[in-house]
C-alpha positions as CSV (number, residue, x, y, z in Angstrom):
1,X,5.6,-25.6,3.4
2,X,2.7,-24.1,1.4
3,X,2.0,-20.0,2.1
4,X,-1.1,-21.0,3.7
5,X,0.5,-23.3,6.6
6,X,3.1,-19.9,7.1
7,X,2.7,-18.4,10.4
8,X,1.0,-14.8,10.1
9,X,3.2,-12.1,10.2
10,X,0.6,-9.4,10.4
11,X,-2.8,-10.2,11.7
12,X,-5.8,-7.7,12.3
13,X,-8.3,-8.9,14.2
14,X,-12.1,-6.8,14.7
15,X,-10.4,-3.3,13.9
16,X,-12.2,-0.1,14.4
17,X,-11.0,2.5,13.5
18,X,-11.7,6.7,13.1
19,X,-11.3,10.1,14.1
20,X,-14.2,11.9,16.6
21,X,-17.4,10.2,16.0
22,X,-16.3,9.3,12.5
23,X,-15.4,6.0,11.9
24,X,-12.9,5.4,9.3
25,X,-12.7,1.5,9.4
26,X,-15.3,-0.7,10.8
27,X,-14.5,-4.6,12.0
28,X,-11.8,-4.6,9.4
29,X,-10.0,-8.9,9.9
30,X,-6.9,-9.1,7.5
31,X,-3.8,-11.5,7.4
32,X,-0.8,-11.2,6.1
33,X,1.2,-14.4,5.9
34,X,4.8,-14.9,5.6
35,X,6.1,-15.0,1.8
36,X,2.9,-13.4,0.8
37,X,2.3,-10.4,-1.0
38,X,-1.1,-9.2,-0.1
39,X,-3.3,-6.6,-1.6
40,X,-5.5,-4.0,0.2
41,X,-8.0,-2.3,-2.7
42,X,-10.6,-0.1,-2.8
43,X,-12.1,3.1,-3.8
44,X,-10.3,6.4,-2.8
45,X,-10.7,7.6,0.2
46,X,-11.6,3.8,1.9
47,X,-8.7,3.5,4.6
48,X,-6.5,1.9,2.9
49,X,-3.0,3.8,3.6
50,X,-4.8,4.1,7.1
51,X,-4.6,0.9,7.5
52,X,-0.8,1.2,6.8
53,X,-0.6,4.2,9.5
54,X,-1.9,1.1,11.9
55,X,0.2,-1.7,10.8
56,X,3.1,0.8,11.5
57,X,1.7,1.9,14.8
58,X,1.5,5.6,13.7
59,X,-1.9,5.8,15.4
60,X,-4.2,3.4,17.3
61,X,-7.3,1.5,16.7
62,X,-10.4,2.4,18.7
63,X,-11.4,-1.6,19.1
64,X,-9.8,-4.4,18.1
65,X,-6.0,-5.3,17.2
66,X,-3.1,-4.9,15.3
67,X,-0.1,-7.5,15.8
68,X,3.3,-7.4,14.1
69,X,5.0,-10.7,14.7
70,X,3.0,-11.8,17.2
71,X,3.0,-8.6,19.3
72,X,-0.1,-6.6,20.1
73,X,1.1,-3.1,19.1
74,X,-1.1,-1.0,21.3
75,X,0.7,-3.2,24.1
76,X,3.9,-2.2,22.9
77,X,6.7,0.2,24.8
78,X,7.9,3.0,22.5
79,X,11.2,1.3,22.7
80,X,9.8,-2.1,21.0
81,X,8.2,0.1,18.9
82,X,11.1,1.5,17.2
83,X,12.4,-1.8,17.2
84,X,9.5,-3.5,15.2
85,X,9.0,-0.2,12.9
86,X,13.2,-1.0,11.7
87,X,11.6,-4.5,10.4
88,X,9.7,-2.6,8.2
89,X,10.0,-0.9,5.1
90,X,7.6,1.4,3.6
91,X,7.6,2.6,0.0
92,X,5.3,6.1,-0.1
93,X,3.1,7.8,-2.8
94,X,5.8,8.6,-5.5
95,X,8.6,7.4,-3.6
96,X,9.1,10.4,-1.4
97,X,13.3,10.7,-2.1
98,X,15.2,13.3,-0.5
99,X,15.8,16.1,-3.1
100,X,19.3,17.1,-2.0
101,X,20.7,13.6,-1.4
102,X,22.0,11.3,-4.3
103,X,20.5,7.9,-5.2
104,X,23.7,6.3,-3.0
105,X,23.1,8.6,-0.3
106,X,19.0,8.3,0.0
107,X,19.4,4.4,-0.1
108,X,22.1,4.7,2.6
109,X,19.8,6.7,4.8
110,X,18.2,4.2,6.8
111,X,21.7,2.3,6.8
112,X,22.9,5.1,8.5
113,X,20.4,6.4,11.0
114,X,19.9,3.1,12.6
115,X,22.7,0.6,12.5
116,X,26.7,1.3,13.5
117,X,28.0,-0.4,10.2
118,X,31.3,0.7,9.2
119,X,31.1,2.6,5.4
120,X,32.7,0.4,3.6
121,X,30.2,-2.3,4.7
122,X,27.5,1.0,4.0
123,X,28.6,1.0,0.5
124,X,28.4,-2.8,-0.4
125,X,24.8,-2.9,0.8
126,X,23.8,0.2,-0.6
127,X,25.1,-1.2,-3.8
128,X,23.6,-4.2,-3.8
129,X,20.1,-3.2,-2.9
130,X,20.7,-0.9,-6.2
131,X,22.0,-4.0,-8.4
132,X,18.8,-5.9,-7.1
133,X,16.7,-3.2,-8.5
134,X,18.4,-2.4,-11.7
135,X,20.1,1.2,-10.5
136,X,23.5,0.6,-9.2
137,X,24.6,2.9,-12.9
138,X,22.2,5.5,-11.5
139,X,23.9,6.0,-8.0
140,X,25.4,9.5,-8.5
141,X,22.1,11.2,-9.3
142,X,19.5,13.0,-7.9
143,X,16.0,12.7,-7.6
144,X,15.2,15.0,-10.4
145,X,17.9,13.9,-12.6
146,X,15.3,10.2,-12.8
147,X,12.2,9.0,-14.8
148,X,9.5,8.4,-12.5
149,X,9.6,5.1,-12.6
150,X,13.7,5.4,-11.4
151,X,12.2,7.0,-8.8
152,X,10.4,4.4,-7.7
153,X,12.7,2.1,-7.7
154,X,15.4,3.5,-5.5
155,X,12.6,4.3,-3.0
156,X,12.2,0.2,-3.3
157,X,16.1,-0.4,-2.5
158,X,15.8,2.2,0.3
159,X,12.7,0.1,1.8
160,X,14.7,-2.8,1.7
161,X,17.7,-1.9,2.8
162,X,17.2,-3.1,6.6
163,X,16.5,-5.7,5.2
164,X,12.8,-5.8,6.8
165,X,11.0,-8.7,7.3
166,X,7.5,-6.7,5.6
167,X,7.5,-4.0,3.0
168,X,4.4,-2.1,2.8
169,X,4.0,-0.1,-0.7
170,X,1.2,2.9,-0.9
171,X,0.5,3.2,-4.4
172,X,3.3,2.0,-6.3
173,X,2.0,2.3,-9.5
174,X,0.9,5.6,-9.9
175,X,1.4,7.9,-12.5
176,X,3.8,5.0,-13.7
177,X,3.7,4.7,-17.9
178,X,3.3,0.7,-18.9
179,X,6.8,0.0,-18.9
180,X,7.4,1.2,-15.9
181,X,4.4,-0.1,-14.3
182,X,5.1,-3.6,-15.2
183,X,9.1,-3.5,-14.0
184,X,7.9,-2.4,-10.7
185,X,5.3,-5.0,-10.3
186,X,7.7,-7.5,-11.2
187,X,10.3,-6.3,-8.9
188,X,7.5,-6.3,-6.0
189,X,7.0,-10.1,-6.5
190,X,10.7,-10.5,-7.1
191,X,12.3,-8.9,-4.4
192,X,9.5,-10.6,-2.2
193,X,10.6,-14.0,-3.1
194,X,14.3,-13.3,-3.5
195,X,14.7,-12.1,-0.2
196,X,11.7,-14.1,1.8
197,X,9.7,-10.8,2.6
198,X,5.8,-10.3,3.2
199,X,4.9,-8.1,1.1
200,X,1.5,-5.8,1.4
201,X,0.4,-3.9,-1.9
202,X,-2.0,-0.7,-1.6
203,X,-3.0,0.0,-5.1
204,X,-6.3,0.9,-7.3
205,X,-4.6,-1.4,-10.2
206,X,-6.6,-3.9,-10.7
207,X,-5.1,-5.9,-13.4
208,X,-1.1,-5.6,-12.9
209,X,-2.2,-6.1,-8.6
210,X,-4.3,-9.6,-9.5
211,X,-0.6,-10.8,-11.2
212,X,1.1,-10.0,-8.2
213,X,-0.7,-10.8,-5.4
214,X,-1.2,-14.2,-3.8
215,X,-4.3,-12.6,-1.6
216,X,-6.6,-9.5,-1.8
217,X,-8.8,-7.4,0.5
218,X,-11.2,-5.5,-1.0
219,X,-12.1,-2.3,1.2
220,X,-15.7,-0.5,0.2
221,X,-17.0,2.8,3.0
222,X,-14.5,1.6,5.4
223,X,-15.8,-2.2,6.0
224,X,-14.2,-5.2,4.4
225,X,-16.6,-6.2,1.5
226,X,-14.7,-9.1,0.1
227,X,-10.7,-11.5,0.5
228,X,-10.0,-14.3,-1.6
229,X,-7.4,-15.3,-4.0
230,X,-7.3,-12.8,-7.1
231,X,-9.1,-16.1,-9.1
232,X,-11.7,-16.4,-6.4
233,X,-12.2,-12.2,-6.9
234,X,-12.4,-12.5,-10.6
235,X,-14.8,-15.3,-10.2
236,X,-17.0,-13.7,-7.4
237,X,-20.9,-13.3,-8.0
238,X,-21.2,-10.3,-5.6
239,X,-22.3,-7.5,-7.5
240,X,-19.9,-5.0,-5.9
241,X,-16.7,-7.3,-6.8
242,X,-17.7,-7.7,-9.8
243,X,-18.0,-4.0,-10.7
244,X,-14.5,-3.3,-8.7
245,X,-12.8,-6.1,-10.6
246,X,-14.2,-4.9,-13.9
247,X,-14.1,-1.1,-13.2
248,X,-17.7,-0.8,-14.7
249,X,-19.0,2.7,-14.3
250,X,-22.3,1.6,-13.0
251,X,-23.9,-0.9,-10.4
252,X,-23.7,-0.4,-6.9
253,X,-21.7,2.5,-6.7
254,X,-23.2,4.5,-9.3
255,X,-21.6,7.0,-11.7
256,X,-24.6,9.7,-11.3
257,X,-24.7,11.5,-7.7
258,X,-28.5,11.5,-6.1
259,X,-30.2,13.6,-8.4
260,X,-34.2,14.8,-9.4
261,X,-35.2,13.2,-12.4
262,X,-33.6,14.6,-16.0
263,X,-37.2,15.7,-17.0
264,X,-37.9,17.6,-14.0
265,X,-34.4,19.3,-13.8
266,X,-34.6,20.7,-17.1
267,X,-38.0,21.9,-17.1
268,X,-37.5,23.8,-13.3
269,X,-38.5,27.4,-13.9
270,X,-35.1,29.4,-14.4
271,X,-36.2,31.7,-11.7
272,X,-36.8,28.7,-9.2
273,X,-32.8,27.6,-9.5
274,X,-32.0,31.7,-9.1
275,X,-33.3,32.1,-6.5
276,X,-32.0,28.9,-4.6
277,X,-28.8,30.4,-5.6
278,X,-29.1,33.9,-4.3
């Protein structure tokens, strides 16, 4: 059954979004689609990894709705909660391992804190899920015994190793060197497909994303500005996805902030811009 014909897994519908009288996201519509791996992108600061915090029922839209599996999470009970957050896996900023715990014992975590599995049966996961991602060798060191892009990894096998039905990644790539970079990517669409996950990418990677991604939302001052296929991005007239896509340091968002003109700056008495600063 083509992705498109899957049923939706996560679906957004008319999100607002915000904190006091600021809003954060405006009318935001996204889908995620089982065996996808969609990609939410956008300049810093655009709710993106809020948009995480609501998929994960962390906080609450204002308007609008957020369903996991067909459930409306603001109609939720703590209880199915709980029970909907252990179907997902979340991959933070850097991987955010424990320090004092091994690679085993990190990865084993979630084994541990939520299911009564015996250790034996503890160990065979945790194993596997660190076969799948290349690190089963690395299971007797710490955090700061691995590369970066180890790092990342492990925090991969420790998002999957519930064996979630969506894995939501905030920033995988960052601070990665190429190598890296392009072994997590892979693994993101392997592990996807491998073990019939949705997959949701946050990520200012353009290039390495578009490979990855079957489908891409494009966030811009907290409104959805463009969603298509990463072809149909590439492709797209609108001057705003074009500059995005491209990373071009001028169009509409400009790479000058508001400013008097060059001429008139420079030639500005001395004494006027002293005493604006006194």
């Amino acid at each position: 059954m083509p992705l498109s014909s899957e049923p939706a897994i996560v679906q957004i519908d008319a999100l607002d979004f915000g904190y006091g009288d600021r809003l954060v996201l405006r009318q935001i519509d996204l889908t995620v689609r089982r065996g996808q791996v969609v990609a939410v992108m956008g300049a810093s600061g655009g709710g993106k990894t809020t948009l995480l915090r609501l998929i994960g029922a962390q906080v609450q839209p204002l308007r609008g709705s957020v369903r996991f599996e067909g459930r409306d999470l603001a109609q939720a009970s703590q209880e199915q909660i709980f029970a909907m957050r252990r179907r997902m896996g979340m991959l933070f900023q850097f991987g955010a391992l424990f320090t004092d715990m091994t690679v085993f014992e990190n990865v084993a975590f979630p084994l541990r804190e939520h299911t009564r599995l015996p250790e034996s049966m503890i160990r065979d996961l945790v194993l596997m899920k660190l076969n799948a991602v290349g690190l089963r060798g690395a299971r007797d060191l710490y955090p700061a015994e691995l590369s970066g892009g180890m790092a990342r990894r492990v925090a991969m096998a420790r998002a999957i190793a519930l064996d979630p039905a969506l894995v939501m990644y905030d920033e995988p790539f960052a601070g990665l060197d190429p190598i890296s970079l392009g072994i997590s990517a892979r693994l993101i669409r392997t592990l996807n497909d491998a073990l019939g996950l949705s997959s949701i990418v946050v990520s200012h990677d353009v290039e390495v994303t578009f490979d990855i991604a079957d489908y891409v939302y494009i966030l811009g001052n907290g409104s959805l500005i463009a969603h298509g296929t990463p072809q149909q991005l590439r492709d797209s007239t609108d001057a705003l996805v074009h500059q995005f896509v491209r990373g071009e340091p001028d169009g509409p968002v400009h790479f000058h902030y508001p400013a008097a003109a060059v001429a008139d700056d420079f030639l500005r008495p001395a004494a006027t811009a002293q005493g604006r600063r006194a």
